[in-house]
N, C-alpha and C positions, 0 to 999 in steps of 0.2 A: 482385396484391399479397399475398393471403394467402398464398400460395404460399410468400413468402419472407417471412413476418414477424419470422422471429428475423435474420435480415441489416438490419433498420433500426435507426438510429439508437434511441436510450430516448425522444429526447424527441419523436421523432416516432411513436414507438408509441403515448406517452402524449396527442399529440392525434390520432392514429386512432381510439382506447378513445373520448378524448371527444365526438369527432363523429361516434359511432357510425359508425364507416367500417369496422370492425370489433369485436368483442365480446371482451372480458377472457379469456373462456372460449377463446375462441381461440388469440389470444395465446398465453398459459399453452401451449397444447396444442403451437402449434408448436416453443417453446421445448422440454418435455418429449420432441418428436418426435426433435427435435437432439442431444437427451441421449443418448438410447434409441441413436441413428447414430454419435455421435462418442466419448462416455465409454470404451466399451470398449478402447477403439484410446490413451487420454489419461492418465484414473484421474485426473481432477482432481475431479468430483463423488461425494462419497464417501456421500452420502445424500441418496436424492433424497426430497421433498417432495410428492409428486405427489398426492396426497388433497385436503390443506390447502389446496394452490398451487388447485388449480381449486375448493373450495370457496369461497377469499378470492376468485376471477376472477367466480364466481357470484355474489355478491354486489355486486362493483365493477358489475356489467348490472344487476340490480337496482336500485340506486342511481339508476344513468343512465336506466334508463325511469319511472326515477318521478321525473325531472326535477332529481336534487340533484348538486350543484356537486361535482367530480370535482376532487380535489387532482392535482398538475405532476404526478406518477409514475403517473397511473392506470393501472393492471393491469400493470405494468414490473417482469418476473421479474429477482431477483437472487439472489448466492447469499451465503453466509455463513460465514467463516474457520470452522473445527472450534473454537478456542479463544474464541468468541461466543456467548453466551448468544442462544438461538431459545426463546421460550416451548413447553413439551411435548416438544422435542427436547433426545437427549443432548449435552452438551457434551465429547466424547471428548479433548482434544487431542492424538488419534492413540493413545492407551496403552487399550491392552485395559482397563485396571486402572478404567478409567473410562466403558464403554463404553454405561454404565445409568446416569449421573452427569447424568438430567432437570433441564433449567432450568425455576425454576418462575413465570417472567416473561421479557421480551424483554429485553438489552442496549438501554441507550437508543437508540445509532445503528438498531439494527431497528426497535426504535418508533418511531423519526422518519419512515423508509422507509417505516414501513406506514401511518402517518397521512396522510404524501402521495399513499397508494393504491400504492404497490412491493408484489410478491408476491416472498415468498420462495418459493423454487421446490429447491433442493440447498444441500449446505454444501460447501465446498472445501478440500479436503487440505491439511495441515499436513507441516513436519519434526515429529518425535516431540515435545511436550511445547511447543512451537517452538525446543527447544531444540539438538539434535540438529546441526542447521550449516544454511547457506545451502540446500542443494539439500531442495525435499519428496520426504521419503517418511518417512510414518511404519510405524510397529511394526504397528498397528492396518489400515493401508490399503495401504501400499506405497508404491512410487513413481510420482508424477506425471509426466508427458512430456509435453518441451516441442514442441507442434506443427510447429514447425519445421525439427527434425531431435533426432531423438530422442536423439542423440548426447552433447545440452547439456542442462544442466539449465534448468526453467525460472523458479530462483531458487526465493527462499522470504522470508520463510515461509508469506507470504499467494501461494505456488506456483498453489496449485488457482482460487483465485478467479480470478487473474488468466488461466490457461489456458482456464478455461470463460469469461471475457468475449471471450477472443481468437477462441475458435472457434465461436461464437453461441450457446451455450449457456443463455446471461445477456445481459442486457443492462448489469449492473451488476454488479458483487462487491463486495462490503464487507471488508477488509482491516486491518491494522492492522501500525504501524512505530514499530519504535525504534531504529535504525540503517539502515533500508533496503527493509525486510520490506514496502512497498507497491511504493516506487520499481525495486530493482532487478529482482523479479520482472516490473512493466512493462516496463521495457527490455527485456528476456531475451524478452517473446512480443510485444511490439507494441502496448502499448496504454498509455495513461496514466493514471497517478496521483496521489494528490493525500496530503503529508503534511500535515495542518493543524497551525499553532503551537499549544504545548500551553497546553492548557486553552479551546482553541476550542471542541470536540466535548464535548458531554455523555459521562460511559463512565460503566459501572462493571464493571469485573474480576475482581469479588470473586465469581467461580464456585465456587470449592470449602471456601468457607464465609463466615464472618461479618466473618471479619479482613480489613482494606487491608495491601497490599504496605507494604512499607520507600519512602524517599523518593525511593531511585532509581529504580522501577517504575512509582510516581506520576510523575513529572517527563518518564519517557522515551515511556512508550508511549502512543501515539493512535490512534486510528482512523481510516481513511482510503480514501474508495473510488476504486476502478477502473474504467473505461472504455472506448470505443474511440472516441472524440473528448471532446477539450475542454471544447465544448458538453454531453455528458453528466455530463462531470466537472461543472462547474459548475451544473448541475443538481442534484447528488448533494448538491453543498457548501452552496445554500441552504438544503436541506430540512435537514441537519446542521448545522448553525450555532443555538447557541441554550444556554439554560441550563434546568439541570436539578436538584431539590434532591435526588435521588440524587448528584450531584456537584457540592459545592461548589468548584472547583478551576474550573469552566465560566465565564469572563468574559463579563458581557453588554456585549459589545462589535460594534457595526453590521457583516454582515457586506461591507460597501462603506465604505471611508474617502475621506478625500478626494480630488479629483484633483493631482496633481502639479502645481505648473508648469513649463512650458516641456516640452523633452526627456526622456523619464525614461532617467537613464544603467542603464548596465547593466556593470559588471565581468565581464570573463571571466579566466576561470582553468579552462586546461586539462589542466596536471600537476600540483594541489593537494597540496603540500609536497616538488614533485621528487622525487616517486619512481618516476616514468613512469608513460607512457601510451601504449596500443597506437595505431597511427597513424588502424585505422577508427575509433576512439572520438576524438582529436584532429580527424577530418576531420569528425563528426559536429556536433564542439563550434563549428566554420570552419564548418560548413555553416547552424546554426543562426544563429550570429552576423548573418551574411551576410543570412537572414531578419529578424534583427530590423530591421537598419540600412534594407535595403528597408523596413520599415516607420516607419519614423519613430526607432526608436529610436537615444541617445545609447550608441555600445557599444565600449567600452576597454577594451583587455589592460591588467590590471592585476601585479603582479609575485606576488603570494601571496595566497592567504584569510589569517583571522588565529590563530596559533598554533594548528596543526593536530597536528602532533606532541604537544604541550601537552596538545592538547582529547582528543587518543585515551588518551594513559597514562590520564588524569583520570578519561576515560569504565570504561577497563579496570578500574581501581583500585576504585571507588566500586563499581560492579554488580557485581564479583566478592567484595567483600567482604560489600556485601549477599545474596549466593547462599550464601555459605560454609557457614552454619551448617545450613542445608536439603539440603545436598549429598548429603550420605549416602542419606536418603529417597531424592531426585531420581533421584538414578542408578540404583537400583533398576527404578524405573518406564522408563526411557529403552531397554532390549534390547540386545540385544547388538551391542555397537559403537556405540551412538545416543549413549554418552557420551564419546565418544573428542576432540568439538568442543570439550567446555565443559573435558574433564578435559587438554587440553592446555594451553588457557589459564589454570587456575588451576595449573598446573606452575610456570608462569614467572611468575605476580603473585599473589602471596602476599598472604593480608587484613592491610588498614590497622588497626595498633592501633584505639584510642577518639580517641587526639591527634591521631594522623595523618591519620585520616576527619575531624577538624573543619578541618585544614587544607586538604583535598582538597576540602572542603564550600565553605570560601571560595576557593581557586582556582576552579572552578566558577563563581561569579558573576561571579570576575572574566574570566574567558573570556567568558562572556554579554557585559558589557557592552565587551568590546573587539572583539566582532561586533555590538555595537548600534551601536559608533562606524563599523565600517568599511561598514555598511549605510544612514547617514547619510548620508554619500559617495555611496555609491552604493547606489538602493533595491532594486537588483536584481543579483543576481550568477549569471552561465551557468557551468556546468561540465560534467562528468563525471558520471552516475550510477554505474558501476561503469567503472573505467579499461580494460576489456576486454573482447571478446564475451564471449558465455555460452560459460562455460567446461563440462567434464565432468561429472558427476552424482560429488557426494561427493567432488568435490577437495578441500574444506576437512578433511575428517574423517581424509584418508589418512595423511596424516603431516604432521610439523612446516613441513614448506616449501609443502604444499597450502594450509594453514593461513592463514598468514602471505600468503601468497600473494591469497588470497580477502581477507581481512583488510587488506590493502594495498589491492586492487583495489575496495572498499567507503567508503574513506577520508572520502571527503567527505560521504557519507551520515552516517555516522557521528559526523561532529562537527556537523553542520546537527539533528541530533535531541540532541545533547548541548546545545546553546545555545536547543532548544526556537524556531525559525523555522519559517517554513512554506518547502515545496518544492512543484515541480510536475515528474513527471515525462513527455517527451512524446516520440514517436519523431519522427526526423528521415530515414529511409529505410532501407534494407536495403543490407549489404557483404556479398559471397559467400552471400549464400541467408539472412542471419541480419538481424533486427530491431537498428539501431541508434540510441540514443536521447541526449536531455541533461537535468537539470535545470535549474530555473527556483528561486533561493533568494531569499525576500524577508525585509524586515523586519516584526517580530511582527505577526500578525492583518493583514497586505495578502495574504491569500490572493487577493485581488483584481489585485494588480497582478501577480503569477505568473502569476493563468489568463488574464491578458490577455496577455502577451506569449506563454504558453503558445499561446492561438488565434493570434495573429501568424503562428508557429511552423509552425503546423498549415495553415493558409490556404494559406500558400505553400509547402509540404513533400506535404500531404496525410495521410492515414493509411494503415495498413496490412493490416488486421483488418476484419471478419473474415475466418480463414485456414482451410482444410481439413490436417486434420494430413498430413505428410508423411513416408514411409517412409523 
């Protein structure tokens, strides 16, 4: 078993640690060993940890031989997006201009990990700033490669985590999404992720000084980790669930609601707002489906999610007019060409006066609450994570139709983080050599009924990770 300890399961790491069937120190070491073997060939870990990680594994043995109780994560290396506050490490998010930019305490979600006994072990490459486009590679690090064929990208913006969870690197990665940035990077290598509805997850963001974001940075972005099962997913999500008076926005809401009765339906929608969908990502969505009904579940094509076109200008509008004033700065920092993603989109959507932000502000709710009704109906909704395989490294940034393109093919991510639900995303098998996957969309705080039909999913599907990269 030691042999192959970065190939198990998290949660069965973390009862090997506790029944001393193996030592933390270990652990750590094998992970570190897999780093040392696969990194070079990936460039998804862009700093590794390796002092601290077996100092914190040394102490996780300590512990256990003096008899005290071993939190669910004991000695379970993970790694940690570049734009995450790690106590004593930089918080780079990929720009040189920040590369000495020491956090001087953990992100809550790391504190949560570490209290359950996770070792941070590496951080995982970013796009430039995360802003730069869909595919990672920033200024600072380069690009990331997607183990599968180097050819794709392997999504972003939490790129790195999710490629060091695919290739054993980690057991966990910690990520974070506001249109996509956990889920579609899972699809693109094979493994799954979890966005929580907002205000589930303790955060706090506030890295590069004292000030909170505008309302739309507050509202969109969560944190949310990666996996390569379900089971660890849901592992990840206990320890993360909770309130924090760093962030009053954190709802202390159980992270288990009720059970349903009867059947729980499930809505599929597999071309969200008709703008196509490549046929392995359709067959992915049928394939999924197929598993839930084998399991129990109630699952009907429904005709559309609800106002999706609607929910994306909304989303455009609102976040670009919040970026406008900072842009000048931004761009500086982003290198050459890294601002080509953001500066196309603000070509074409121009900032909302004062009036028009306040009515964009109440569209917005009322989007929410006409996905609160359609999730009434039905508690669960299957879809698309990105309507296409992984596409080329930097399609979005090339020009206006790469753009738009990526932009379209992110669609549903997109408005499921505008309306703040929770998603789960989960692979459902491989077409032509590449990882192809679906989400699971529920209503607010059932991250619970996601990860259940998510394990459904999985039970009968299987997984796919971990993978050795491929030339």
């Amino acid at each position: 078993m030691k042999d192959a300890l970065w190939r198990m399961p998290a949660a069965e790491q973390a009862e090997a640690v506790r029944r001393a069937e193996v030592s933390a120190v270990e652990l750590v070491d094998s992970h570190l060993e897999r780093i040392a073997e696969v990194n070079p060939r990936v460039n998804a870990v862009t700093r590794l940890m390796a002092e601290s990680a077996r100092e914190a594994a040394a102490r996780t043995d300590r512990r256990r031989a003096a008899g005290e109780e071993l939190g669910p994560l004991a000695g379970v290396p993970f790694t940690v997006k570049e734009s995450t506050a790690v106590e004593g490490v930089p918080t780079t998010f990929g720009t040189p201009r920040f590369r000495n930019l020491v956090a001087p305490a953990d992100a809550p979600p790391v504190a949560r990990l570490r209290a359950a006994g996770a070792i941070p072990v590496g951080r995982g490459n970013i796009p430039t700033l995360v802003l730069a486009g869909m595919h990672t590679r920033s200024e600072l690090f380069g690009d990331t490669v997607n183990p599968w064929d180097g050819g794709r990208t392997p999504g972003g913006s939490s790129g790195g985590d999710a490629v060091a969870v695919a290739t054993g690197m980690a057991a966990l990665g910690l990520g974070s999404d506001s249109g996509g940035s956990v889920r579609i990077p899972a699809q693109f290598c094979g493994v799954a992720g979890l966005k929580p509805s907002t205000g589930r997850f303790p955060a706090d963001h506030r890295v590069l000084g004292p000030d909170d974001p505008g309302p739309a940075s507050q509202a969109l972005v969560t944190d949310g980790p990666l996996a390569r099962s379900v089971r660890d997913l849901r592992l990840a999500y206990e320890v993360l669930v909770g309130t924090d008076p760093r962030d009053p926005r954190a709802v202390p809401v159980p992270a288990y609601g009720e059970p349903l009765p009867g059947r729980v339906k499930v809505a599929v929608v597999a071309d969200p707002g008709g703008h196509g969908v490549h046929p392995a990502v359709r067959g992915a969505v049928a394939t999924a489906a197929d598993a839930l009904r084998d399991a129990g579940y109630d699952v009907r094509e429904v005709r559309d999610v609800p106002r999706l076109d609607e929910a994306l200008e909304a989303y455009g509008r609102i976040t670009l007019t919040e970026f406008a004033p900072t842009w000048p700065a931004v761009r500086g920092l982003l290198g050459e060409g890294g601002d080509r993603y953001i500066a196309m989109a603000m070509e074409r959507t121009p900032p909302a006066s004062a009036a028009e932000l306040m009515t964009l502000m109440g569209t917005w709710l009322n989007i929410r609450r006409s996905w609160a009704e359609f999730l009434d109906a039905h508690p669960l909704l299957l879809g698309p994570v990105f309507t296409e395989p992984p596409v080329e490294p930097g399609l979005e940034s090339r020009d206006r139709a790469g753009r738009d393109r990526v932009a379209t093919g992110m669609r549903l991510c997109t408005a499921t983080s505008f309306v703040g639900v929770p998603a789960v995303a989960v692979p459902t098998g491989t077409v032509d050599g590449l990882p192809c996957g679906v989400q699971i969309v529920g209503r607010a705080f059932r991250e619970d009924l996601c990860l259940d039909a998510a394990q459904a999913i999985e039970d009968r599907l299987g997984t796919l990770t971990p993978v050795d990269p491929r030339t």
